[in-house]
C-alpha positions as semicolon CSV with decimal commas, in nm:
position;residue;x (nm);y (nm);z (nm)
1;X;0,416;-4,127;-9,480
2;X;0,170;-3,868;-9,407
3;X;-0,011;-4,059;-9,142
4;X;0,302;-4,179;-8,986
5;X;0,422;-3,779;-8,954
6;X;0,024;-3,728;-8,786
7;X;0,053;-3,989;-8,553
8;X;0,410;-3,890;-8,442
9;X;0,238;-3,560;-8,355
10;X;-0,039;-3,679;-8,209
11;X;0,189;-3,897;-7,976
12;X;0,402;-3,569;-7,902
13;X;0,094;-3,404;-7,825
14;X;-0,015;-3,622;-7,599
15;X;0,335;-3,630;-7,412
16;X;0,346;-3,236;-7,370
17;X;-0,036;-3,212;-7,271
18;X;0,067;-3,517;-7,013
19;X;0,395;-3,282;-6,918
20;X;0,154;-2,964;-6,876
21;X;-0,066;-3,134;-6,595
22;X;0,180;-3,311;-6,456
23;X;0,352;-2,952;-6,387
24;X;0,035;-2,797;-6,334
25;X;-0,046;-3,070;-6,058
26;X;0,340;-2,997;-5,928
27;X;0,264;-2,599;-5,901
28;X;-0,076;-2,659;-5,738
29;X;0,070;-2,888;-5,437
30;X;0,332;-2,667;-5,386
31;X;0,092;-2,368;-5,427
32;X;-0,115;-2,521;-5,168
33;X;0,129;-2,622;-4,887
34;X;0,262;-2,271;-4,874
35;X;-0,107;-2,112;-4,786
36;X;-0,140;-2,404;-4,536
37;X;0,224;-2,323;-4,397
38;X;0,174;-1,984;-4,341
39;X;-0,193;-2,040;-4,200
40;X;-0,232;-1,770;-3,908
41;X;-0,257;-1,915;-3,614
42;X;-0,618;-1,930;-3,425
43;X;-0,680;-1,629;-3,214
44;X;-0,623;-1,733;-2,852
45;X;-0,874;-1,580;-2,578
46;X;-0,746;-1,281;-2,419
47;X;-0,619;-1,314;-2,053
48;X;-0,886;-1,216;-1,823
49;X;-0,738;-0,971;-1,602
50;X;-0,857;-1,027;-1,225
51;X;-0,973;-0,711;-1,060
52;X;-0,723;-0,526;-0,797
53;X;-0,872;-0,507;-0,462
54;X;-0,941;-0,153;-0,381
55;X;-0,654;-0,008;-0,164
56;X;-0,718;0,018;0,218
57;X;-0,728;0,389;0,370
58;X;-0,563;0,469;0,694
59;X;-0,584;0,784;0,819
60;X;-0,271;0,916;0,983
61;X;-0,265;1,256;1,218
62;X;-0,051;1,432;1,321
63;X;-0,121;1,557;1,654
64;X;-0,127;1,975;1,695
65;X;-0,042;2,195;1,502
66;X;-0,068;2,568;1,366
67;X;-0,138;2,774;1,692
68;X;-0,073;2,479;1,918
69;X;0,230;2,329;1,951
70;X;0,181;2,049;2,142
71;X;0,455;1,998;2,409
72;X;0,771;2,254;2,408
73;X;1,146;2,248;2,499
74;X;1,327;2,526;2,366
75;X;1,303;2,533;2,017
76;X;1,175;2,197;1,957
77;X;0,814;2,148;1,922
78;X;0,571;1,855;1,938
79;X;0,389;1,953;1,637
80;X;0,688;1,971;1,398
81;X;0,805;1,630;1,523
82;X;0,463;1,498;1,490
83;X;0,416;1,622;1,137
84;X;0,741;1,489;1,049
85;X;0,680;1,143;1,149
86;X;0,329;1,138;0,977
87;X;0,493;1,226;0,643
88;X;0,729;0,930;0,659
89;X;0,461;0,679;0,740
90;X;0,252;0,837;0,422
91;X;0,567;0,773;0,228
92;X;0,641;0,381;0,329
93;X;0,201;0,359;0,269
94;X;0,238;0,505;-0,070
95;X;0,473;0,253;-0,179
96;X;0,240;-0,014;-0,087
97;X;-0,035;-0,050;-0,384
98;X;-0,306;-0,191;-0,126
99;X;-0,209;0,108;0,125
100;X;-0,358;0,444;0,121
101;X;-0,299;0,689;0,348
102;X;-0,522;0,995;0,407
103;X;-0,379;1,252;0,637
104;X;-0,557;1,471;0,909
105;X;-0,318;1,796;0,829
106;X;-0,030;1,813;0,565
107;X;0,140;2,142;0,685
108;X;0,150;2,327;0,995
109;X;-0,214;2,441;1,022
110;X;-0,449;2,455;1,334
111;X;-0,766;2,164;1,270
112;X;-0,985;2,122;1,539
113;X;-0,984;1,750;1,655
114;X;-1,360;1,674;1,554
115;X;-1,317;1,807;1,220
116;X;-0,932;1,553;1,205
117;X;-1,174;1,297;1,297
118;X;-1,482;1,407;1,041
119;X;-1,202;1,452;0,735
120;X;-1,064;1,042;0,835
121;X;-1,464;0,921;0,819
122;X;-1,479;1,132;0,463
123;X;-1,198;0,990;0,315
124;X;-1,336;0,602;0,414
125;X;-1,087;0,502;0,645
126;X;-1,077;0,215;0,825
127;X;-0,903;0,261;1,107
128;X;-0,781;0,629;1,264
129;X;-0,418;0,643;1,398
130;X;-0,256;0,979;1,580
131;X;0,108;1,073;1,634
132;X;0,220;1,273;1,949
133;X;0,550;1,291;2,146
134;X;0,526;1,262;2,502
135;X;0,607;1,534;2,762
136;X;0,676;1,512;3,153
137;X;0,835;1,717;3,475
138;X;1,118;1,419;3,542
139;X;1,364;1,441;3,239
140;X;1,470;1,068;3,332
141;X;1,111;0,941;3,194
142;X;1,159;0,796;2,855
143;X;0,946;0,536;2,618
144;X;0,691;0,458;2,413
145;X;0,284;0,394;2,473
146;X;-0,009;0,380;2,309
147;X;-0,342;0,520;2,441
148;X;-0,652;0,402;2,359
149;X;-0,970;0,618;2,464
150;X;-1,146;0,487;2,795
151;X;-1,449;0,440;2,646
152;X;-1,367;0,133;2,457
153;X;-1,475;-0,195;2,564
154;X;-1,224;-0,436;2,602
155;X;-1,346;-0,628;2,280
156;X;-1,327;-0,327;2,061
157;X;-1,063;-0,351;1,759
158;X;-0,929;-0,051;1,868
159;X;-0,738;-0,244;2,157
160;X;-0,593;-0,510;1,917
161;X;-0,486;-0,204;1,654
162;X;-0,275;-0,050;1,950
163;X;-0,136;-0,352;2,057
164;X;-0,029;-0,463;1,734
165;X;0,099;-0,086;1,673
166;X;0,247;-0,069;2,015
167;X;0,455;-0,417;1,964
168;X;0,617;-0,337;1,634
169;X;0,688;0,007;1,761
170;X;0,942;-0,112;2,055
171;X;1,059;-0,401;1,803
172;X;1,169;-0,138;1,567
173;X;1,278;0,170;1,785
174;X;1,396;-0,047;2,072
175;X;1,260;0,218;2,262
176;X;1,117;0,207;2,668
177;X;0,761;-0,060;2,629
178;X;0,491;0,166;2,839
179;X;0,262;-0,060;2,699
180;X;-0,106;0,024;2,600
181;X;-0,315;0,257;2,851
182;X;-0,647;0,388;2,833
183;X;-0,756;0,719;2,952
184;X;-1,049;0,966;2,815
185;X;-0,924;1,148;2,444
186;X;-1,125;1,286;2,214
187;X;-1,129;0,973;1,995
188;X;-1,445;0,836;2,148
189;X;-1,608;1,053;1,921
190;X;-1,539;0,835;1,615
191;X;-1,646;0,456;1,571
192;X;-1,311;0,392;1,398
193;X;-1,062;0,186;1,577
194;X;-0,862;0,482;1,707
195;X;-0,503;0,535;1,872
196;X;-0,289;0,767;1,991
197;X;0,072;0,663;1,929
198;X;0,294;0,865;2,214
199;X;0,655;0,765;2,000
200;X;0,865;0,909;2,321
201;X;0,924;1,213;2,568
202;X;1,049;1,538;2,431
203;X;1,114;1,635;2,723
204;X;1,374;1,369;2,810
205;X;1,735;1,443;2,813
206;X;1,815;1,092;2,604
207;X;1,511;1,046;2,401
208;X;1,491;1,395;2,245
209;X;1,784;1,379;2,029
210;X;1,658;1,037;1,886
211;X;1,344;1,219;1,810
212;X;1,438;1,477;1,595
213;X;1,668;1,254;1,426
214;X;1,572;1,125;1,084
215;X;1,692;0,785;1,124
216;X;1,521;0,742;1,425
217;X;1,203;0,884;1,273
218;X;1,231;0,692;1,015
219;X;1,254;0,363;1,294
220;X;0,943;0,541;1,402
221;X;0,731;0,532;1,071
222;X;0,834;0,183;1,001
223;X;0,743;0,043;1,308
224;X;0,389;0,214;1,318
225;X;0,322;0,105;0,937
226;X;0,442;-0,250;1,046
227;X;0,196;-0,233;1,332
228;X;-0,068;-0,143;1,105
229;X;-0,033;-0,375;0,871
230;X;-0,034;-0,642;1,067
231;X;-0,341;-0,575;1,214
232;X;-0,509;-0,552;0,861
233;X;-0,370;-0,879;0,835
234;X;-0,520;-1,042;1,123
235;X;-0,901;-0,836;1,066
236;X;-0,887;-0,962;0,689
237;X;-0,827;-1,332;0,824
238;X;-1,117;-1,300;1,071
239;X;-1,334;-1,142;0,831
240;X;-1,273;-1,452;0,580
C-alpha cells in the first residue's frame, strides 16, 4: 500500500514538474516575442543637407542726393524719386533668398560717385545698377532709357545687363522705349557691368505724376528687378 501511495506521488510529481516547464517554456516565448516586437528600429542616416548657394549682391544707387538734387520742378526732386524707387527694388530683392541687395545711399545724404562706386566693389557686387529720372526743356519728351558709359566695348556685359534691364522696364511700365544709349558717365571707373536706368522725365507734363506715384514706382522696381534677374539668368547659363 505504501509503495502504491509513493508511486502515485512520484507520478504527480512528475506531471506538475512537466506542467512547470511547460509554463515556463509558455512565459519565455511570450517573454521573448514582446522584446523582439518592440525592437527599436535601426537608426537611419541623417539627410545630408546640400549647401545654399551664397546669395548674389547687386548694388542698387540711387542717383543724387543730400546737397544735390538731381533734376527740379517745383517741389519735386530727382533725388527723392530716385531714393524712393531704390528702396522698392531692395524690398522685391530681399524677398528673394538668392538676391542681395547692397545700396549706394539709404537716406538723403550727399556720396560722391567714386566712393557709390568703391562702397558696390566692397560689398562684392556683381553687377552696379543706378536710378535717375530724366529731365529736358520740351515738356512733351517722355520715356524710358538706359545709358551705358561710352567706354564699353560692345562685348562688355554691361550692354546685355541694360538691355535686359531696359526690356523688362517698358514691358512693365509700358512707358516711351528710348532704348539703350551710350555716352561718357562716371561708371567707367568701375569694372562692374554698370547702368544708369533713366525710369522717365520729371520734367514732363504726363510722366511726372506717374513718377511720384507709388503704383507706378512700384511698376518701376519690378521691372528693373525683372531685368536683373534675367540677366543673372542668362550669365549663370553661360558660365555653366
Amino acid at each position: 500500500m505504501v509503495g502504491q501511495l509513493r508511486i502515485k506521488l512520484e507520478d504527480m510529481n512528475r506531471r506538475i514538474a512537466l506542467l512547470v516547464a511547460v509554463i515556463a517554456i509558455i512565459f519565455l516565448s511570450l517573454a521573448l516575442s514582446g522584446v523582439f516586437r518592440h525592437r527599436s528600429p535601426a537608426p537611419q542616416p541623417a539627410a545630408v543637407e546640400q549647401p545654399q548657394a551664397p546669395a548674389v549682391i547687386i548694388a542698387l544707387d540711387a542717383g543724387h542726393g543730400g546737397r544735390d538734387p538731381g533734376g527740379v520742378v517745383g517741389d519735386v526732386l530727382e533725388k527723392d524719386i530716385n531714393l524712393e524707387i531704390v528702396n522698392r527694388i531692395a524690398a522685391l530683392a530681399e524677398s528673394d533668398p538668392g538676391l542681395k541687395p547692397a545700396l549706394t545711399r539709404t537716406s538723403d545724404v550727399t556720396v560722391d560717385n567714386l566712393d557709390r562706386l568703391q562702397r558696390a566693389e566692397e560689398a562684392g557686387a556683381v553687377i552696379y545698377v543706378s536710378i535717375h529720372t530724366n529731365s529736358y526743356d520740351d515738356p512733351s519728351v517722355h520715356g524710358a532709357q538706359t545709358m551705358v558709359d561710352d567706354t564699353r566695348s560692345p562685348d562688355d556685359a554691361s550692354w546685355l545687363l541694360a538691355e535686359s534691364v531696359q526690356t523688362a522696364l517698358i514691358a512693365t511700365t509700358g512707358a516711351r522705349d528710348r532704348g539703350v544709349q551710350s555716352q561718357a558717365l562716371y561708371l567707367q571707373h568701375t569694372t562692374l557691368p554698370a547702368i544708369s536706368v533713366e525710369v522717365g522725365f520729371i520734367t514732363s507734363s504726363d510722366e511726372r505724376p506717374k513718377l511720384l506715384s507709388p503704383a507706378y514706382q512700384d511698376k518701376i522696381a519690378r521691372g528693373i528687378l525683372s531685368g536683373i534677374v534675367a540677366y543673372l539668368d542668362t550669365t549663370k547659363t553661360s558660365e555653366q
